[in-house]
C-alpha positions as CSV (number, residue, x, y, z in Angstrom):
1,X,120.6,-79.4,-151.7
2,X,122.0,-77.3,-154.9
3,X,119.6,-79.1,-157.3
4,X,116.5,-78.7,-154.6
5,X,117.2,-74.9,-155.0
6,X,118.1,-74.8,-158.5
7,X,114.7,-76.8,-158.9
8,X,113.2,-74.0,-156.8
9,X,114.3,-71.1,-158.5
10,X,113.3,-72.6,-161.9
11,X,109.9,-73.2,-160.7
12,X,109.4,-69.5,-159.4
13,X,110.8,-68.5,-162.4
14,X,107.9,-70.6,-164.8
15,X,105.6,-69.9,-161.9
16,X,106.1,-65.6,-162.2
17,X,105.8,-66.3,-166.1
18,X,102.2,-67.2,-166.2
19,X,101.0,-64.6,-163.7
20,X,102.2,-61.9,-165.8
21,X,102.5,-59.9,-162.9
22,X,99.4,-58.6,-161.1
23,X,97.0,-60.0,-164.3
24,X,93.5,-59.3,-162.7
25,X,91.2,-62.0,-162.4
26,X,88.5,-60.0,-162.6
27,X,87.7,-57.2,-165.0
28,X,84.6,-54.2,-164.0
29,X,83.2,-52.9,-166.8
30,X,81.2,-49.8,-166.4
31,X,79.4,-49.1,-169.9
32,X,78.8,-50.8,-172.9
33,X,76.9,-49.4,-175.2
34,X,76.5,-50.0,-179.2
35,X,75.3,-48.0,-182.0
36,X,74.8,-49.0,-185.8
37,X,76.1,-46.8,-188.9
38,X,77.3,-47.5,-192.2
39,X,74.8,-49.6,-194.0
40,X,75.7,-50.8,-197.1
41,X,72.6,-51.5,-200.3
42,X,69.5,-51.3,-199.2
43,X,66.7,-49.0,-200.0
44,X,64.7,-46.8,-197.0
45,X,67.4,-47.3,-194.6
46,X,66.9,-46.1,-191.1
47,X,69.3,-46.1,-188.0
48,X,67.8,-45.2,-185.2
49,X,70.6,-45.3,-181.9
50,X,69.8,-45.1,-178.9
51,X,72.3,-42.9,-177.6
52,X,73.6,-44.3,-174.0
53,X,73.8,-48.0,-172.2
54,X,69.9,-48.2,-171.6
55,X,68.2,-47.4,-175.1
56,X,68.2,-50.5,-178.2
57,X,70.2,-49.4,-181.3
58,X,67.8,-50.5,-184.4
59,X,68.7,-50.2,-188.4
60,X,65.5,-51.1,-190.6
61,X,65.6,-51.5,-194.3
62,X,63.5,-52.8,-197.1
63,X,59.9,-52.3,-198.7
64,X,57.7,-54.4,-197.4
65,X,56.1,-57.4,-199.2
66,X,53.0,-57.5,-200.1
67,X,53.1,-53.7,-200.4
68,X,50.0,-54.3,-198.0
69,X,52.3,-55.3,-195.1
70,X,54.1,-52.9,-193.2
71,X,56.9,-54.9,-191.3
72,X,60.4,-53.8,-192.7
73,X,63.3,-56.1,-191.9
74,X,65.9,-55.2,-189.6
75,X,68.4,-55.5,-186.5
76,X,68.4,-54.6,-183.3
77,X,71.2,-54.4,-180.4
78,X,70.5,-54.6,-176.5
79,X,73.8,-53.9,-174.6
80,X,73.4,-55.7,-171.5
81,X,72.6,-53.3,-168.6
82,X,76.1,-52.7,-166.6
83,X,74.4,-53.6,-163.2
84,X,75.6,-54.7,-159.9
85,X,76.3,-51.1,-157.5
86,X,74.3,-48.1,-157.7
87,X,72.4,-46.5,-160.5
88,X,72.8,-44.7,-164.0
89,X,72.1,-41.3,-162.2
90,X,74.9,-41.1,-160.5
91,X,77.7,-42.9,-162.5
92,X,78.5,-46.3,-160.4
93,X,76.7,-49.3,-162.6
94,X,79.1,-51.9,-162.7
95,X,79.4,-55.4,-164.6
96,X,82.4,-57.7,-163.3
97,X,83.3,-60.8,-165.7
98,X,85.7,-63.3,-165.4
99,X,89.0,-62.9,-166.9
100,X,89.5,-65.5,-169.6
101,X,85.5,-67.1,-169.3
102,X,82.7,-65.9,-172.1
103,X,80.0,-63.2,-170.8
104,X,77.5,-61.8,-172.8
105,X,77.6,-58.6,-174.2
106,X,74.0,-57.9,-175.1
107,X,70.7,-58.9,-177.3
108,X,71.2,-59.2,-180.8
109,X,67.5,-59.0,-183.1
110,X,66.8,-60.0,-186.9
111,X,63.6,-58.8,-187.2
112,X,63.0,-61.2,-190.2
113,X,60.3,-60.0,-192.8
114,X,59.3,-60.2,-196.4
115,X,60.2,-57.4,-198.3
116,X,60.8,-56.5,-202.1
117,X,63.9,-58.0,-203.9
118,X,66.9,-56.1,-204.1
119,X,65.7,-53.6,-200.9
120,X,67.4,-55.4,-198.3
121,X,71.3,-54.2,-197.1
122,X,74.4,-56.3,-197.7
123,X,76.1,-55.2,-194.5
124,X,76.0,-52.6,-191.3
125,X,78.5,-52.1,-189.0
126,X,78.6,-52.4,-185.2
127,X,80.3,-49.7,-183.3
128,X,80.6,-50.9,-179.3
129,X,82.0,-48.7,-176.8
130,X,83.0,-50.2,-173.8
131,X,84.4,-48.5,-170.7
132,X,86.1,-49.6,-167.5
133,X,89.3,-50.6,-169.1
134,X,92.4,-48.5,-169.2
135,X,90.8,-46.8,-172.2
136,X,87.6,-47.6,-173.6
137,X,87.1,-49.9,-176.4
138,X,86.0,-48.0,-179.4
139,X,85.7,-51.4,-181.8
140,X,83.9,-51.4,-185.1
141,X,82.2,-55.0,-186.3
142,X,80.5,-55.8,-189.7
143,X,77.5,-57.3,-189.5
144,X,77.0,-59.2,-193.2
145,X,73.7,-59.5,-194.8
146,X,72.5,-62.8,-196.9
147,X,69.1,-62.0,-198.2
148,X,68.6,-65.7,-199.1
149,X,65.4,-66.3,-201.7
150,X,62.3,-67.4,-200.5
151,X,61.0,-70.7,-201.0
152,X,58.1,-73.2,-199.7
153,X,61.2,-74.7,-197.2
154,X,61.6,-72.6,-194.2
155,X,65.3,-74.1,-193.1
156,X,66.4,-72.9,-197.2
157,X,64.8,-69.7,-196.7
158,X,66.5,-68.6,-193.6
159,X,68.9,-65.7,-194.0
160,X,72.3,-65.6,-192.6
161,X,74.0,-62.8,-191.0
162,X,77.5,-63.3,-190.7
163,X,80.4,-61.0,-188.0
164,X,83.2,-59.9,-190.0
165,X,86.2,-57.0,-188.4
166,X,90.0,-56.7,-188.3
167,X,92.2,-59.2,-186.5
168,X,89.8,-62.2,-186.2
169,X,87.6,-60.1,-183.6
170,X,90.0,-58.8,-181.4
171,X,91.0,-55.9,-180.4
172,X,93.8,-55.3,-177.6
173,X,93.1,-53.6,-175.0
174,X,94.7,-52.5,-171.0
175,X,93.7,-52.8,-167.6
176,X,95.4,-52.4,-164.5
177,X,98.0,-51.9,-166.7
178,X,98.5,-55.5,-168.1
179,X,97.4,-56.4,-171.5
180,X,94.5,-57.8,-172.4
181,X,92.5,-59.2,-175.7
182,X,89.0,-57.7,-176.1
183,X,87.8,-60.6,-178.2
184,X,84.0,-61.0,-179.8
185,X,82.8,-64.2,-179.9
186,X,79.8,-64.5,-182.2
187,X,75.9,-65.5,-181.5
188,X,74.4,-68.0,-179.2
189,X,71.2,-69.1,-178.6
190,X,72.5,-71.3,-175.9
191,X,73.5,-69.0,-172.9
192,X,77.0,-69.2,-174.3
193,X,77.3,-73.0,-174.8
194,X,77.2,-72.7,-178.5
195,X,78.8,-70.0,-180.3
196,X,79.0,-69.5,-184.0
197,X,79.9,-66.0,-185.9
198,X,76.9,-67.2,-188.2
199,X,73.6,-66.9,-187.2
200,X,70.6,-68.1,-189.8
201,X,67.4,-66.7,-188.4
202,X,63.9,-67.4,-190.0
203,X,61.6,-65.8,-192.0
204,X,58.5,-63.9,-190.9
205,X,59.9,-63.9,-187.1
206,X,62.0,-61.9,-184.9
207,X,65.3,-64.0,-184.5
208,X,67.2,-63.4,-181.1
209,X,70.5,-64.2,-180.3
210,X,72.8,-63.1,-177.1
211,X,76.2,-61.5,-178.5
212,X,79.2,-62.6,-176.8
213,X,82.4,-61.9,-176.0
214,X,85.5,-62.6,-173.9
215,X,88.8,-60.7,-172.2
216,X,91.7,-62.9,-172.1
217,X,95.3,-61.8,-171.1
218,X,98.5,-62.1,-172.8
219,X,101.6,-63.6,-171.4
220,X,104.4,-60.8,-171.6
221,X,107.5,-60.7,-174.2
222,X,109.9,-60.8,-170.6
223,X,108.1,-63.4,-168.6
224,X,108.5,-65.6,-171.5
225,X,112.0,-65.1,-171.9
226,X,112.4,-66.1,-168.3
227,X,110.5,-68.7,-168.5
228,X,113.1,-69.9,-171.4
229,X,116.1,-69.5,-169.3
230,X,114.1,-71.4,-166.3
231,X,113.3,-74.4,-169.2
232,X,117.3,-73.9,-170.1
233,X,118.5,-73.7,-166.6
234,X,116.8,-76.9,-165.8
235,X,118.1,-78.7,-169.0
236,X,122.1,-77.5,-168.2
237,X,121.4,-79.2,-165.0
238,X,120.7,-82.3,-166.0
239,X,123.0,-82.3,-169.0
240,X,126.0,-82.4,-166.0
241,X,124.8,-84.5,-164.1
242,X,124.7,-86.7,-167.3
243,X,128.1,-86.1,-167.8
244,X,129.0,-86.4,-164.2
C-alpha cells in the first residue's frame, strides 16, 4: 500500500509539472495588424501602411525596367482578419488558435518585377502588433532582400527573401498569466504543411505566401523542480527496496 501511494503522489507530482498550472489551450487573439518601416538601399522607396487590422501594408522600390514599364517591385502584408464574434465597429473581432499548433498570421506578396540594377532594397522590417495577450506583442522582423541577376533560366533568376530577428523568431509573451512563446514561423505555400524562413518567388509575377506563426507554452522553473524530486522520489524507492 505505501509504494501504491508513493507511486501516486509521484505521478501527480510529474502530472502537475506539464500542466503548468492553468496553461490555456486556447489563446483569442483580437488584432493583428503589421506595418513596414526601415528599408534599407533602394532607390524611390515607398511605404504605404495601412493603418489598422483591415488595410494591406505595401513598401515599393526600384525603377522600372525597360524605363517603358511602370511596375516597381515590392511587398505586401495582409494580416488575417481577426474574425469569429461581432464586428470591427464595435471592438469584439476575435481569432482563437490552438495553443502549441501553426495558424497563419496573414498574406505575404513579392510583387516581382524588372527594375534597374542597384534600385532594389537589401532589407525592410516587419513591425506586427498583436493584441489579446496579457500585453500586446510589439515584435520587429527583417525581411532580407536578394536581388538575384537575371538570366534566360527562370528557377536561377528567382529572388529570395529571407526572415531574419532577435532570438530565432521568438519573442515571449503572457496570457492568463502563464508564459508563453510568440514564435514566427516563416512562409508557406502549403496551408502550413511546408514552412521555410526562405521564400524564392519568380520574376515578372506577384509571388504569395501565407506567413505563419505559432504560441507555445513553457514549462515553469518550479514545476520542473518538482518534477525532479517526483523522478528522485521514485528512484530512493526503489534503491531500498534493492537493498531490502
Amino acid at each position: 500500500e505505501m509504494k501504491k501511494s508513493i507511486f501516486a503522489a509521484a505521478a501527480l507530482i510529474i502530472a502537475f509539472s506539464f500542466t503548468g498550472g492553468l496553461m490555456a489551450e486556447t489563446i483569442t487573439l483580437t488584432e493583428v495588424e503589421g506595418a513596414w518601416m526601415n528599408p534599407v538601399g533602394g532607390e524611390d522607396v515607398v511605404i504605404t501602411n495601412g493603418g489598422d487590422a483591415d488595410a494591406v501594408d505595401v513598401v515599393t522600390w526600384g525603377v522600372p525596367y525597360p524605363s517603358s514599364s511602370t511596375n516597381k517591385s515590392g511587398y505586401a502584408f495582409d494580416a488575417i482578419p481577426t474574425i469569429g464574434i461581432g464586428s470591427p465597429d464595435d471592438g469584439t473581432y476575435s481569432l482563437t488558435v490552438d495553443v502549441g499548433t501553426p495558424f497563419l498570421l496573414g498574406e505575404f506578396c513579392h510583387e516581382n518585377w524588372v527594375i534597374d540594377t542597384d534600385t532594389g532594397i537589401t532589407s525592410v522590417d516587419l513591425s506586427l502588433m498583436i493584441s489579446g495577450f496579457d500585453s500586446p506583442i510589439n515584435a520587429t522582423f527583417t525581411f532580407n532582400h536578394d536581388e538575384t541577376f537575371n538570366t534566360d533560366d527562370p528557377e536561377a533568376s528567382r529572388d529570395i527573401v529571407t526572415i531574419t530577428g532577435d532570438n530565432n523568431l521568438k519573442t515571449a509573451v503572457m496570457y492568463g498569466g502563464n508564459d508563453y512563446v510568440f514564435e514566427l514561423l516563416g512562409f508557406s505555400e502549403d496551408s502550413g504543411q511546408t514552412l521555410s524562413t526562405d521564400f524564392y518567388t519568380y520574376e515578372e509575377a506577384n509571388n504569395y505566401a501565407g506567413l505563419w506563426a505559432v504560441v507555445n507554452p513553457v514549462p515553469e522553473p518550479t514545476s520542473l523542480l518538482l518534477l525532479g524530486s517526483g523522478i528522485g522520489a521514485l528512484g530512493l524507492v526503489a534503491y531500498r527496496r534493492r537493498k531490502n
